[in-house]
C-alpha positions in Angstrom: -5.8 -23.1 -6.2 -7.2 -21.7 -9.4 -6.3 -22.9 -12.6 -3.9 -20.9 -14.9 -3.3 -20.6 -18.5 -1.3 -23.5 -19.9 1.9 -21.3 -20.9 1.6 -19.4 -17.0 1.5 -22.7 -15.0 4.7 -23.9 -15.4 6.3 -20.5 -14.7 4.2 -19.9 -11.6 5.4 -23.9 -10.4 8.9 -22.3 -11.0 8.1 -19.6 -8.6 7.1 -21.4 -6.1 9.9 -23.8 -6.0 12.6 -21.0 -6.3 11.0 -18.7 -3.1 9.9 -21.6 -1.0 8.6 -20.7 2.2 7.4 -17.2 0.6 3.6 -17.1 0.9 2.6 -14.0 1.1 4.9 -13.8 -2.6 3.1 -16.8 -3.7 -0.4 -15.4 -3.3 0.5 -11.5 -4.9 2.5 -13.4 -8.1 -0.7 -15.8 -8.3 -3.3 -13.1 -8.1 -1.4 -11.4 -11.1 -0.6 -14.6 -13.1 -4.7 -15.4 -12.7 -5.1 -12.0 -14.9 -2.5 -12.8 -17.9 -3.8 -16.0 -19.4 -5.8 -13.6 -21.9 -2.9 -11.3 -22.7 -0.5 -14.1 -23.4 -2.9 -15.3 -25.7 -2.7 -12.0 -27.7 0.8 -11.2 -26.8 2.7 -13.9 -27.6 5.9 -12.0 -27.7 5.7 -11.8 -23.8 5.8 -15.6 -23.6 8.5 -15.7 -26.4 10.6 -13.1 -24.4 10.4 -15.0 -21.2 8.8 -11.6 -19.5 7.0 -13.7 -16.8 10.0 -15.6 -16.0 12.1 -12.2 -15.7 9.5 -10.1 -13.9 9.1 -12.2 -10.8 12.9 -12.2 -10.4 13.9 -9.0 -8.4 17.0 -7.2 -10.1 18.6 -7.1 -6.5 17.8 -8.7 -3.1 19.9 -7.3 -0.1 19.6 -8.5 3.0 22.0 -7.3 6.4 22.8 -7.0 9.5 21.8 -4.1 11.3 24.0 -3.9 15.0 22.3 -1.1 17.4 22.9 -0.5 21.2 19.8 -0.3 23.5 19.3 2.4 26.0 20.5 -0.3 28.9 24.0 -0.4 26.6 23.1 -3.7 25.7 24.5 -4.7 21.6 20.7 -5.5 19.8 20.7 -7.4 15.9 18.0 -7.4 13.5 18.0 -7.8 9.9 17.4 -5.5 7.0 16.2 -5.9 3.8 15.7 -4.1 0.0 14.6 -5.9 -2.7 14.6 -4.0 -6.0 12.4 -5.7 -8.3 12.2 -4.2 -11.5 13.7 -0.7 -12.7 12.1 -0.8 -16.2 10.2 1.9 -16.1 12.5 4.3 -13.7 14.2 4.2 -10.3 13.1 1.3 -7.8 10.1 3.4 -5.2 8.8 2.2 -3.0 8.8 2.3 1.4 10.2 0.6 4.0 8.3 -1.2 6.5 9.8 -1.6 10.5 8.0 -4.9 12.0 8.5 -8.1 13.6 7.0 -9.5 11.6 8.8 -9.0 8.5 11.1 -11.0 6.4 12.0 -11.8 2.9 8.4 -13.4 1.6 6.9 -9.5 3.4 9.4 -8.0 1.5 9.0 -9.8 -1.8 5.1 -9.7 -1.7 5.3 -5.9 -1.1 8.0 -5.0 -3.8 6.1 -7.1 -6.2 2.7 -5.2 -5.6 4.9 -2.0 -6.1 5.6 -2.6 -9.3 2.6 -2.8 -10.9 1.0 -0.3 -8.7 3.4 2.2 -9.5 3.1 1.3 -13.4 -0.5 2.3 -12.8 0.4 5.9 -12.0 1.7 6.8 -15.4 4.4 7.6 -13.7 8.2 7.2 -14.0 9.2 4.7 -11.3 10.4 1.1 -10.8 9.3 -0.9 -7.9 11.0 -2.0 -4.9 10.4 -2.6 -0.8 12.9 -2.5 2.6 12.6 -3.0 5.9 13.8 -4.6 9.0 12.0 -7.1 12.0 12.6 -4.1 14.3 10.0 -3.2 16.2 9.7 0.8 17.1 6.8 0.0 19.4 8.1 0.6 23.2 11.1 2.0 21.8 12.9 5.5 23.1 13.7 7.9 20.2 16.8 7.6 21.4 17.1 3.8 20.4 14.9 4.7 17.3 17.4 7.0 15.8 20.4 4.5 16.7 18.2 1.8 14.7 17.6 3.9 12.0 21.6 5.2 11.8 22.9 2.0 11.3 20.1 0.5 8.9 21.2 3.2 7.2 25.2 3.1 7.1 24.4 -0.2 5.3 21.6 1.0 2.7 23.0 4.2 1.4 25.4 2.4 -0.7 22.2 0.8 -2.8 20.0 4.1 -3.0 20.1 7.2 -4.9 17.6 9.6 -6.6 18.5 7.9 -10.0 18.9 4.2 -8.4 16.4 3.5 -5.7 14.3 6.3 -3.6 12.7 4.6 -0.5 9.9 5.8 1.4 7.9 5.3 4.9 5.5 2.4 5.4 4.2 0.6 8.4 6.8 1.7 11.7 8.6 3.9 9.3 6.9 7.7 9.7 8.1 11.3 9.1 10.5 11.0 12.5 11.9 7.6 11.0 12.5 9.7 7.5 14.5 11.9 9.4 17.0 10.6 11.1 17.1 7.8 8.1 17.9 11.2 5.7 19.9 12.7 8.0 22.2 9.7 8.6 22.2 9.6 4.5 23.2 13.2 4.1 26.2 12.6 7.0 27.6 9.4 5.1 27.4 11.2 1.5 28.1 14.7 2.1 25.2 15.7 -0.2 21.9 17.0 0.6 20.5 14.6 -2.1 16.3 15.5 -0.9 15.1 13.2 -3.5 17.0 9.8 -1.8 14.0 9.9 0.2 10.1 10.2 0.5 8.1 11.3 3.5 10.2 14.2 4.4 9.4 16.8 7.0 7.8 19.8 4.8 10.2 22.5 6.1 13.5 20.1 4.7 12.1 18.6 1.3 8.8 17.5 2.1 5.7 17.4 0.5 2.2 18.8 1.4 -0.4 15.9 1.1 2.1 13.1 1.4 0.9 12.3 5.0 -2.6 12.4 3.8 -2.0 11.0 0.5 -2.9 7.2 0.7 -6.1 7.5 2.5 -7.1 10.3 0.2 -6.2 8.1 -2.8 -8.3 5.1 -1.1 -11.3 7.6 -1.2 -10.5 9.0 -4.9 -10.9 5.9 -6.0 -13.7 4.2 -4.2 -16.0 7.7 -5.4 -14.8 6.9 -8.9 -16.0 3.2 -8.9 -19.5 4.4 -7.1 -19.9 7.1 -9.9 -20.0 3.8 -12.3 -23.2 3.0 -10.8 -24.1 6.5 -10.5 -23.8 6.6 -6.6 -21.1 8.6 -4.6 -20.1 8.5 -0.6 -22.7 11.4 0.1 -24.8 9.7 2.6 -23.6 6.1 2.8 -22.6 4.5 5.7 -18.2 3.0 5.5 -16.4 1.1 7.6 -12.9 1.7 7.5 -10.4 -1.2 9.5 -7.0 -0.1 11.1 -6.6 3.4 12.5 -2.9 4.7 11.9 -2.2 6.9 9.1 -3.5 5.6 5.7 -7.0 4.9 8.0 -7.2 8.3 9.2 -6.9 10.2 6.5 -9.4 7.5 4.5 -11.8 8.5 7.3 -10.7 12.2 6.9 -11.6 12.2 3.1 -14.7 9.8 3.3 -16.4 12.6 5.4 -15.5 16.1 3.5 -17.4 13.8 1.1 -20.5 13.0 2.9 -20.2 9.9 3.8 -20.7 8.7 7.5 -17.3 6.4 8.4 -18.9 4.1 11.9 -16.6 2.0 12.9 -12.4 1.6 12.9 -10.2 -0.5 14.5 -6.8 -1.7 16.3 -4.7 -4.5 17.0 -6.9 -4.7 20.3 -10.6 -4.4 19.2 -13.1 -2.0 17.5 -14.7 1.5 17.9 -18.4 1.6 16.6 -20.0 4.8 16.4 -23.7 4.3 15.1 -23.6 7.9 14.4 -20.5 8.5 13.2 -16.6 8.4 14.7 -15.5 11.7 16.2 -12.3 12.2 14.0 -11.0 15.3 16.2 -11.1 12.9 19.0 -9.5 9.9 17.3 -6.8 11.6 16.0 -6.2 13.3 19.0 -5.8 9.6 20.4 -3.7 8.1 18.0 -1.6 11.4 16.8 -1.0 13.1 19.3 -1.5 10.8 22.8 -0.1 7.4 20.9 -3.3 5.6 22.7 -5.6 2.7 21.7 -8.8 2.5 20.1 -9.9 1.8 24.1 -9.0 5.1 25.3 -11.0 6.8 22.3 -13.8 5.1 23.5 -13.7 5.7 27.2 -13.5 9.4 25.9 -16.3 9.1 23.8 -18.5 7.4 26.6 -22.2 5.8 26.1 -21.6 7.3 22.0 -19.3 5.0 21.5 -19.5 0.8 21.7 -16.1 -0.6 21.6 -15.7 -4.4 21.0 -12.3 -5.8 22.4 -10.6 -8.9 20.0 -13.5 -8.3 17.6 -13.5 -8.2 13.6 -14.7 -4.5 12.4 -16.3 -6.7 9.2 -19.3 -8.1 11.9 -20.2 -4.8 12.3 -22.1 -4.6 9.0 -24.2 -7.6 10.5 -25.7 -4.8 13.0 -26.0 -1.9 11.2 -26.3 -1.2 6.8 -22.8 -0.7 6.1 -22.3 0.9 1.3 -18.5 0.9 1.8 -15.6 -0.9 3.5 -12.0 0.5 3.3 -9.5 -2.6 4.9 -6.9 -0.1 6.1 -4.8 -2.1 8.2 -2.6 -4.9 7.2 -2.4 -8.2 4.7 -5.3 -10.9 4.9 -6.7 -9.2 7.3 -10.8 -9.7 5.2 -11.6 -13.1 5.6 -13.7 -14.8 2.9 -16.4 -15.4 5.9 -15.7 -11.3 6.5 -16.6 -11.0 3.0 -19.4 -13.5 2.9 -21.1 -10.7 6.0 -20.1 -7.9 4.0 -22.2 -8.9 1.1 -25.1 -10.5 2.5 -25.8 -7.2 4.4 -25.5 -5.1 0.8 -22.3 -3.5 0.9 -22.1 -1.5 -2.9 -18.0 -1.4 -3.2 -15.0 -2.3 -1.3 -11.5 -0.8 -1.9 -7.8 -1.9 0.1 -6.2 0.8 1.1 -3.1 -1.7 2.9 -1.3 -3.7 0.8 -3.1 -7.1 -0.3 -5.5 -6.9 3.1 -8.4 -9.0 1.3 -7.5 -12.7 1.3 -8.3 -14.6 -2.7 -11.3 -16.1 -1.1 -12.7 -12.6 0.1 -11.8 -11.3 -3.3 -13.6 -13.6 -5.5 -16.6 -13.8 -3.3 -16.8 -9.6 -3.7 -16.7 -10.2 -7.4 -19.3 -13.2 -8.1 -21.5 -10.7 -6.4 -20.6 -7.9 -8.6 -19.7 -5.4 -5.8 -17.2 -3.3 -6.7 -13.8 -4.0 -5.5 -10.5 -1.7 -6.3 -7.5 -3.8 -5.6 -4.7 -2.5 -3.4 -2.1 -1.8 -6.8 -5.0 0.3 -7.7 -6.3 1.7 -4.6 -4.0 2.4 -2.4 -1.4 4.2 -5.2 -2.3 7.6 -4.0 1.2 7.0 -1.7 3.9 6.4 -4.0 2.2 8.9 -7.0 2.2 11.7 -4.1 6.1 10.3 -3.1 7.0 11.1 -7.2 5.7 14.4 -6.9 7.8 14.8 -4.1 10.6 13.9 -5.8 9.4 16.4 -8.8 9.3 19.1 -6.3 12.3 18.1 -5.0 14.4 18.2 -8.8 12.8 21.6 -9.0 14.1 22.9 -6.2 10.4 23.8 -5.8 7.0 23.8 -3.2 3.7 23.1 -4.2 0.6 24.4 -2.3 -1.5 21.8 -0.2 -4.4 22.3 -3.1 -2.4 22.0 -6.1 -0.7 18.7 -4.8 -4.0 17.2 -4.0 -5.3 18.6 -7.4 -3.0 16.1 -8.9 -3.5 13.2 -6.6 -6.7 13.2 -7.8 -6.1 13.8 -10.9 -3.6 10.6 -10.7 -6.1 8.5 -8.8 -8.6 9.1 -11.5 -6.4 8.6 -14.3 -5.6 5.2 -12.5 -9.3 4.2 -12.6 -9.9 5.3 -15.9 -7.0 2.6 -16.7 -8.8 -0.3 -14.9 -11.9 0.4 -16.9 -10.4 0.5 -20.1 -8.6 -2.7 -19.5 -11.0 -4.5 -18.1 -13.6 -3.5 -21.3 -10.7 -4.4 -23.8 -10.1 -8.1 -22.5 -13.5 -8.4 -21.9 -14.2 -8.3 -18.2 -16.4 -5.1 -17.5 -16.1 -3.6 -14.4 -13.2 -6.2 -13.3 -10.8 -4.2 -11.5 -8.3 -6.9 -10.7 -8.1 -7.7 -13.9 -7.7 -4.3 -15.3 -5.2 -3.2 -12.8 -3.6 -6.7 -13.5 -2.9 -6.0 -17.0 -2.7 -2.4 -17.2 0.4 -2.6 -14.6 1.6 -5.7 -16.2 1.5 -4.5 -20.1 3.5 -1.1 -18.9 6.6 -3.0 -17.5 6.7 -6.0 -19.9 6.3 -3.5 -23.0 9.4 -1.4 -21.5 11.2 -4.5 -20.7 11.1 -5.4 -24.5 12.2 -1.9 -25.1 15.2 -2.7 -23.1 16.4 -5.6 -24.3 17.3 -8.7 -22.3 17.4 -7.0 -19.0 
């Protein structure tokens, strides 16, 4: 473990004894807490105000019971979660995420990244994160909506439009959002549009919100290549995962001339020396809910796919400029990282949430490729889910062109932040550390405003 600034150490000892078990917390409050050490040092008035202390505490942790009944009749449990973890700059935003695998640490880690990420934006939001260990895969719609009815009969009582406005994530999509809303709207007797995020576009939806984190992903690995004076036209990106944020990463990489090989499932990997067919993958995973597998017996002799395989060895076959990890947490190994760079790649940027381990992360930066942390990254989402909810104050519908207009307007301004920061605490071209402390010095500053809160 690295070490940390005298004055952080003790704080971040505190954290781990008061979330014990909590790893995937642990790692996002130490990759922050490596960042500060400078900015305590010229802001003492953070230390003196106990800002630390107070930011890794979420204002609220709920966790519940959520009873459903199968289609067999039979009476199902899972638990549900919402932790809102800091309100200083507006409502708690952030999604919800439907997965076996989750529990509180998932949750915690997640929120946490949320609230720097969406101090980033510029924009008015706090940050929070929900969910449940359901799992929607093999599920009827039928038992889906049942699931989603009762999470919700519990939740409505913490959210609201001024409080807390959740959003889709990982098993939460637009048919999720829906019966989530509707469920919402039946309890309340309001047609409150901005509870939510990731509505359907003919009931308070926004264009570009499906397409919006990918998008962003691309926004802002162009911006960090124009810093060397390169751009995606003509270079050659891997992109891991292949559900939404993945396809639309893919989507956006090619309308700007890049050449996106290789993707990947749960299962294995797709590698298209040429180029993936994205007509054909999406028609796979959109449309006929299939694997990577299937896209590939499609495909035929164009296509190599490579069950149980790690996308990142593909760059040890072919030159690979760009990765794009799309898919989940720690899921770029430091040895992933350590192929990555000895076959040249120029810049890497995490589109999922925290999906390069610390290892992977300092080994991209003692090489000096450029690497855009997930807070930064990956904010296209929850900036696209606030216009959403500006659209939805307004009573009013933005174009598909204007709404991606300012997305990248938003992703740009994000990156311009990162710079800045880095070159004013003397790190050029660090974008951990900028996104660190640009997030950071948003919140704390507001929290001062506030008072002991």
């Amino acid at each position: 473990m690295p070490e940390l600034h005298p004055r952080i150490q003790p704080i971040f000892d505190e954290v781990l004894r008061r979330n014990a078990g909590e790893v995937e917390f642990h790692q996002a409050a130490l990759e922050v807490f490596e960042s500060l050490g400078r900015v305590i040092a010229k802001n003492p008035q953070y230390a003196e105000a106990s800002i630390l202390e107070r930011i890794c505490e979420p204002e609220r942790q709920i966790i519940f019971r959520v009873p459903w009944v199968d289609d067999a009749g039979r009476v199902q449990i899972n638990r549900g979660f919402r932790v809102e973890f800091n309100s200083a700059l507006g409502p708690f935003k952030g999604g919800l995420r439907f997965h076996p695998s989750v529990y509180l640490g998932t949750i915690k880690f997640l929120g946490f990244e949320q609230v720097f990420k969406n101090a980033l934006t510029g924009m008015p939001i706090g940050g929070g994160k929900g969910g449940s260990d359901f799992d929607p895969k093999g599920r009827s719609t039928a038992e889906i909506m049942r699931f989603c009815q009762s999470f919700m009969t519990e939740l409505y009582r913490h959210i609201g439009e001024y409080t807390d406005v959740p959003a889709g994530d990982i098993g939460v999509g637009g048919r999720e959002i829906g019966f989530l809303f509707g469920q919402y709207k039946r309890i309340t007797n309001r047609y409150e549009s901005a509870v939510l995020t990731g509505k359907g576009i003919n009931w308070g939806g926004s264009l570009v919100r499906t397409e919006a984190t990918g998008y962003g992903a691309a926004f802002f690995a162009q911006e960090m290549l124009k810093t060397r004076e390169q751009s995606f036209d003509g270079s050659r990106v891997l992109v891991s995962g292949s559900g939404n944020v993945a396809l639309y990463a893919i989507e956006k990489v090619h309308q700007m001339g890049g050449t996106v090989v290789a993707c990947s499932d749960s299962s294995g990997v797709v590698y298209d020396a040429d180029g993936l067919d994205l007509d054909l993958l999406r028609q796979v995973k959109e449309v006929d809910r299939g694997r990577l597998s299937d896209y590939a017996d499609a495909r035929g002799s164009a296509s190599d796919y490579r069950a149980d395989s790690s996308i990142w060895s593909i760059a040890d076959a072919t030159h690979i400029d760009v990765a794009l990890p799309c898919a989940t947490q720690n899921e770029l190994s430091d040895a992933d990282a350590r192929v990555l760079v000895d076959n040249g790649v120029v810049a890497v940027a995490e589109g999922a949430n925290m999906p390069c381990t610390p290892g992977a992360v300092r080994i991209f930066t003692d090489a000096s490729v450029l690497f855009g942390p997930g807070k930064a990254a990956n904010a296209g989402g929850v900036a696209t889910s606030a216009l959403e909810m500006q659209q939805n104050a307004s009573r009013d519908s933005w174009t598909f062109a204007h709404t991606e207009e300012r997305l990248e307007e938003i992703m740009r301004g994000i990156h311009e932040r990162c710079v800045e920061t880095a070159d004013e605490y003397g790190e050029p071209g660090n974008y951990v550390l900028g996104a660190n402390i640009g997030g950071f010095t948003r919140v704390a500053d507001a929290m001062l405003a506030l008072g002991v809160i």
